[in-house]
C-alpha positions in Angstrom: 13.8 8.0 7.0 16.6 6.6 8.7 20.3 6.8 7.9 21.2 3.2 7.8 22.5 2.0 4.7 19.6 -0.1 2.5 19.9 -3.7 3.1 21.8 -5.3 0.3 23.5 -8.9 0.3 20.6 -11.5 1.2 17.4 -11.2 0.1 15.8 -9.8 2.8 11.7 -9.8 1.1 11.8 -13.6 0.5 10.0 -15.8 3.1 8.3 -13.0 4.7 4.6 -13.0 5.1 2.5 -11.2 2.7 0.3 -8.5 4.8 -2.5 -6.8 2.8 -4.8 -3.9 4.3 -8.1 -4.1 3.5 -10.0 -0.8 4.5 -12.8 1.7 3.2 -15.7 3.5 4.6 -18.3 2.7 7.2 -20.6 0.5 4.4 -18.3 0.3 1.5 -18.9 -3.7 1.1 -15.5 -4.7 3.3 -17.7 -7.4 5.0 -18.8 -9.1 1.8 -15.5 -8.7 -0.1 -14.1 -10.7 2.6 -16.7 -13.5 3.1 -15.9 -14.4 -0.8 -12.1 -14.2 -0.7 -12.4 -16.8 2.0 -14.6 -19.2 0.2 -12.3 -19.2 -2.3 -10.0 -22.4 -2.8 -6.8 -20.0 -3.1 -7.2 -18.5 0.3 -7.8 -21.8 2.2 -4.3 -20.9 4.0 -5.3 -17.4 4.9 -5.3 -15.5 8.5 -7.4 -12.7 8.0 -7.6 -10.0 11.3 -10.4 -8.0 12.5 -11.5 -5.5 15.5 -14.1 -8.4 16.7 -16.5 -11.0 14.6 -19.9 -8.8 14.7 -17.7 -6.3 12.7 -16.2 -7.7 9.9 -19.9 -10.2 9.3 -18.3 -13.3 8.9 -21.5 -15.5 9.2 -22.4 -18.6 11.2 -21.4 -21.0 8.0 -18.1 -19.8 8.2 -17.0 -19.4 12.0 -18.3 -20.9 15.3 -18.2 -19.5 18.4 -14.6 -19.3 20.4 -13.6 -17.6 23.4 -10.2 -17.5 21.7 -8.6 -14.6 19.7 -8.3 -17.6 17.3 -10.4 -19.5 15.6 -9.9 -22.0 12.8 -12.7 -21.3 9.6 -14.8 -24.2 8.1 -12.6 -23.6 5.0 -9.3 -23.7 6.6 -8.6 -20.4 7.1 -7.7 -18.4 10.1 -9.6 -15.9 12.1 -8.0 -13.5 14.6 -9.8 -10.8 16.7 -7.5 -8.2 17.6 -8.0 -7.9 21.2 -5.0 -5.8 22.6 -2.8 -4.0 19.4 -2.4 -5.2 16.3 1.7 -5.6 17.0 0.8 -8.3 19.6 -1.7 -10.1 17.4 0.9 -10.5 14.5 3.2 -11.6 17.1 1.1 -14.4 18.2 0.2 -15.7 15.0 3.2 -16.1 13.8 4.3 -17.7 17.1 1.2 -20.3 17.2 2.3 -20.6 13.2 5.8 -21.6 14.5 4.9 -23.8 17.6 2.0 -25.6 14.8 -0.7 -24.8 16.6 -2.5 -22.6 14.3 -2.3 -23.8 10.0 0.7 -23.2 8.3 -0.9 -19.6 6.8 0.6 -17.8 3.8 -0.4 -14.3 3.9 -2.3 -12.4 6.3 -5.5 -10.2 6.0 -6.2 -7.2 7.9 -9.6 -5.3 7.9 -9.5 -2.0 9.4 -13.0 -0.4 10.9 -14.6 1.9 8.8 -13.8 5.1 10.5 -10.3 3.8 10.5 -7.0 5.7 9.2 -5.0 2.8 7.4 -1.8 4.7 7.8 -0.7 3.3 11.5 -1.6 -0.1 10.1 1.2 0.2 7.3 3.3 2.1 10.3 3.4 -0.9 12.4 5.0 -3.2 9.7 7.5 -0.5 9.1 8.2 0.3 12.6 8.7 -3.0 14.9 11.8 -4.7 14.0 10.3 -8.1 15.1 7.2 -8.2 12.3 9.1 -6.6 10.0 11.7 -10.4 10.0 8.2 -12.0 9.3 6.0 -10.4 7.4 5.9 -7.7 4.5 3.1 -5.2 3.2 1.5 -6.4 -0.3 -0.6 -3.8 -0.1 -3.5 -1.5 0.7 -6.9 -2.4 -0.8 -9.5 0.4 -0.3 -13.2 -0.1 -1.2 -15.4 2.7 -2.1 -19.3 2.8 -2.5 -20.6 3.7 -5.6 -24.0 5.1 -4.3 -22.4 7.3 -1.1 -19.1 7.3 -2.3 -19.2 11.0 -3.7 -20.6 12.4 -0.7 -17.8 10.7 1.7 -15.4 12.1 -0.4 -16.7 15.4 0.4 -17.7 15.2 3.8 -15.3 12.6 5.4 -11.4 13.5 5.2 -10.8 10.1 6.3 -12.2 8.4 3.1 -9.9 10.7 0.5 -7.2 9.5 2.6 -8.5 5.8 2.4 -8.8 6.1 -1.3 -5.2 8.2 -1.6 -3.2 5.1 0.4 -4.8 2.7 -2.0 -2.7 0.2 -3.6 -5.9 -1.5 -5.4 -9.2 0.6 -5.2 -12.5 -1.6 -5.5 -15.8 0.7 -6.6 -18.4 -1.4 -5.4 -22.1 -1.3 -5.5 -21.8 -0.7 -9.3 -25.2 -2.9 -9.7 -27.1 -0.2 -7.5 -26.2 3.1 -8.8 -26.6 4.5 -12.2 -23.6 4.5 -15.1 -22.4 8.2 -15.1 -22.8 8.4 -10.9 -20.0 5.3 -10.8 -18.5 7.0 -14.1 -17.8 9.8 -12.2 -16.7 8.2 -9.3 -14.1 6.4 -10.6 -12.5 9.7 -12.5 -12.5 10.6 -9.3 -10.8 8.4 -7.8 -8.5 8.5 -10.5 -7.6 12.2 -9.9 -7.2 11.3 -5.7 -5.1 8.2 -6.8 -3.8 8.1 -9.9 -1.2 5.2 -9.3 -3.8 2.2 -8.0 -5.1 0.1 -10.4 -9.3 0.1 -9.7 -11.8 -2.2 -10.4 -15.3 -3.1 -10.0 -17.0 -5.0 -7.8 -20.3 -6.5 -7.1 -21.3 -8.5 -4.3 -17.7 -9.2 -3.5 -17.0 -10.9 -6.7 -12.8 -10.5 -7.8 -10.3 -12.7 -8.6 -8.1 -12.9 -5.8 -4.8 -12.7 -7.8 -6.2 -8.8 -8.4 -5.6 -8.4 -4.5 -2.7 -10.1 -3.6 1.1 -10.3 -5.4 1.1 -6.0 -5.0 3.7 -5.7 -3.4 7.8 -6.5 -4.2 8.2 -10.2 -2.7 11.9 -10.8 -3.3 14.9 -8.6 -4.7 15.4 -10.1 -7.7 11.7 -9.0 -9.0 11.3 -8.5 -12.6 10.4 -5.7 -14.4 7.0 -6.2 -15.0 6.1 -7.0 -11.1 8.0 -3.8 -10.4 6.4 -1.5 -12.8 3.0 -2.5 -11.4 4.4 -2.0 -8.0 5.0 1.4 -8.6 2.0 2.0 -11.0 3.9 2.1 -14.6 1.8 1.1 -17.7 -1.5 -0.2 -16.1 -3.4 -3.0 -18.2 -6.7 -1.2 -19.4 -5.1 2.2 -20.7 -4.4 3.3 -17.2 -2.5 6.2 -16.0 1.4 5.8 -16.3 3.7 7.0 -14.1 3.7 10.7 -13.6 0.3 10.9 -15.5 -2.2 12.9 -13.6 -6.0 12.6 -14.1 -8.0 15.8 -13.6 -8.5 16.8 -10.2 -11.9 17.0 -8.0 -9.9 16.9 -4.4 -7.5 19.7 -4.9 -6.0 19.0 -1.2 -4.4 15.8 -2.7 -1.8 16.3 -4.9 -0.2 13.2 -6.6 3.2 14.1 -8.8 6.4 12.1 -9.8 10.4 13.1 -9.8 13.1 12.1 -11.6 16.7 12.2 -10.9 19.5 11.8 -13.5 22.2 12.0 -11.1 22.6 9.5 -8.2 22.7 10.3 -4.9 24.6 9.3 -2.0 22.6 7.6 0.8 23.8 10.1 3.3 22.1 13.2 0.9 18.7 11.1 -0.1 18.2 10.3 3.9 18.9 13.9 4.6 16.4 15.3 2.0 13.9 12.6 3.1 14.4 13.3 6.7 14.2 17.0 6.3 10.7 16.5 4.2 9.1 14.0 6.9 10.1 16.2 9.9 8.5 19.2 8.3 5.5 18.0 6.6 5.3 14.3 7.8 1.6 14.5 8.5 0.6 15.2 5.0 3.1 13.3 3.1 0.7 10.9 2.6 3.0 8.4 0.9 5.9 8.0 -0.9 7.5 4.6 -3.0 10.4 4.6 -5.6 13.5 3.6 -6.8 16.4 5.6 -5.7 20.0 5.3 -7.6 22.4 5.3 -4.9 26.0 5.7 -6.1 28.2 2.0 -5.3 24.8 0.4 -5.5 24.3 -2.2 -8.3 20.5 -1.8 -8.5 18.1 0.1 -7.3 17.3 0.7 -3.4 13.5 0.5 -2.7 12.2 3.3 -0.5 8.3 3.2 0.6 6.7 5.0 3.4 3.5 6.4 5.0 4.1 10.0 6.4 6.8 10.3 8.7 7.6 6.5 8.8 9.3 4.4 6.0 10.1 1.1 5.7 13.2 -0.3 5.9 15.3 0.5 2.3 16.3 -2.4 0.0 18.3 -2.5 -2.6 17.2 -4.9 -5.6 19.6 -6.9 -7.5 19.2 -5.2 -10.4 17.5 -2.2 -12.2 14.3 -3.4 -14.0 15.0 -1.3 -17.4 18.3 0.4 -18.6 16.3 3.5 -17.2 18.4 4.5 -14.3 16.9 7.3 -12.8 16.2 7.5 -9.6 11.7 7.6 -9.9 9.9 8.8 -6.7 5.6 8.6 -6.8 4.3 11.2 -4.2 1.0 11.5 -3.0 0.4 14.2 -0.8 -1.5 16.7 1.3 -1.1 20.4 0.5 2.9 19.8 -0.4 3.4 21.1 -4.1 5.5 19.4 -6.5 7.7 22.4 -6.7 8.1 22.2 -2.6 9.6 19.1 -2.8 11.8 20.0 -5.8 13.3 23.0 -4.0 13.8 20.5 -1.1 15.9 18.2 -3.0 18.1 20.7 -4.7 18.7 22.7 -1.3 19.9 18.8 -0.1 22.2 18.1 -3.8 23.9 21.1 -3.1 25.5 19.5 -0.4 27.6 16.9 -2.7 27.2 18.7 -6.0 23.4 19.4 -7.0 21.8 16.8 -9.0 20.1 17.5 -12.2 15.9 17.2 -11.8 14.3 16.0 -15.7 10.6 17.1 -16.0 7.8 14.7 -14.9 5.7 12.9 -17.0 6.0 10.0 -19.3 6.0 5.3 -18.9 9.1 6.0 -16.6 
């Protein structure tokens, strides 16, 4: 995490780009998710990015053939094959968005392959000053197959991790497998990811407002946007924050600290830094809100392993809770390693005092 102070003053979310990660296994129903979010009349202004055409399936009604890395959709969206890294291809839409020759999008959409880690995706946004002026993550959106779902999960370490990033997790094929296999899928799912709010899906059918607004668009974001954010009080009787389902993929632990005290940047950066450099790998993410002492509201921290986003502060705490709330999901790091971690760090400007897990936050 770096040392510089979170970004307070301006509002530094508003009038960037929303950026949502769609990804899943080889077969999960990415292709036909995507074909029906861009019929739909709310995503006429969308870019959506792909490895190349053949992969992602968009079919002839929707695209013709270009030998551009751009092409304009039948219903006004964009398409964008990523052609050298995904760094340069966010850097030229924005710049053909600029210049006008590309449609004035409004959030972007980026299908990773289904072998693919979603992880350096969300590293990128966090990483390159220049994308991170323009655009934001919303989100990660990970699909999972009801019929061979199970069976990745316990063969393919790359689809627990998949499912564990998830912001939104979608259990398709629902209409071809039997009640108690999705059943127990989805408890599944819930003990990998406790946090994402899942759905349903058949044949690519959602709303699209399920998919997009995840993520914290501007400072001054109410309490309600913020809770789902970070996964408090789910519609549907879902899992609060700090609430753990039973657990089938023991690897993945998924736990919740609370601070009473707050912290001076300089001590939260140190803790954080000291975490990330020695388990960065398998601190598979991390979002909160962090009381920093001379901060009016809370400073937002979010990151993927070893890289976080940039920290900023909101203009005001959501609730009259002020504790600082940290969501981990990780790999092999117990809650009690990362508690012992923190303390070691609060002893450098008096220790503060850790309140037991559990409970709306």
């Amino acid at each position: 995490m770096s040392a510089v102070s979170p970004t307070a003053g301006r509002d530094p979310l508003a009038g960037r780009l929303p950026v949502t990660v769609i990804t899943g296994f080889l077969g999960s129903g990415k292709t036909t998710l995507i074909r029906r979010l861009l019929a739909h009349p709310g995503m006429n202004r969308a870019a959506v990015i792909v490895n190349e055409f053949g992969e992602v399936g968009i079919d002839h009604d929707l695209v013709a053939a270009s030998s551009e890395s751009v092409t304009l959709l039948s219903n006004g969206c964009l398409c964008c094959v990523v052609r050298t890294d995904l760094q340069e291809t966010l850097r030229e839409l924005f710049a053909k968005r600029r210049a006008g020759e590309v449609i004035d999008f409004d959030r972007v959409l980026v299908e990773t392959s289904g072998l693919a880690d979603p992880a350096p995706v969300v590293q990128t946004l966090a990483t390159d000053t220049l994308l991170a002026a323009q655009y934001r993550l919303d989100g990660v959106v990970t699909l999972v197959d009801a019929v061979n779902g199970a069976g990745q999960l316990d063969r393919e370490a790359e689809s627990v991790k998949q499912a564990a990033l998830a912001d939104r997790l979608l259990v398709t094929k629902t209409d071809l497998a039997s009640a108690a296999v999705a059943a127990a899928l989805r408890e599944r799912l819930r003990g990998v990811n406790p946090h994402a709010e899942l759905a349903d899906v058949v044949q690519g059918e959602i709303d699209p407002a399920f998919l997009t607004g995840i993520g914290l668009a501007s400072t001054r974001a109410g309490a309600a946007q913020i809770g789902r954010w970070l996964g408090i009080g789910k519609e549907g009787g879902g899992a609060y924050l700090g609430a753990v389902a039973p657990r089938h993929d023991r690897a993945i632990l998924t736990f919740t600290l609370r601070f009473d005290q707050p912290f001076s940047w300089r001590t939260f950066s140190a803790a954080m830094e000291l975490l990330t450099g020695l388990r960065g790998p398998d601190l598979l993410r991390v979002k909160g809100l962090v009381n920093i002492a001379g901060e009016s509201g809370p400073v937002v921290v979010q990151g993927v392993q070893h890289v976080f986003h940039p920290p900023v502060t909101l203009a005001a705490w959501p609730t009259e809770d002020r504790r600082s709330r940290l969501v981990f999901i990780t790999r092999n790091i117990p809650e009690e390693a990362v508690v012992a971690l923190f303390d070691a760090a609060g002893r450098l400007e008096g220790r503060p005092s850790l309140s037991p897990t559990g409970g709306e936050g």
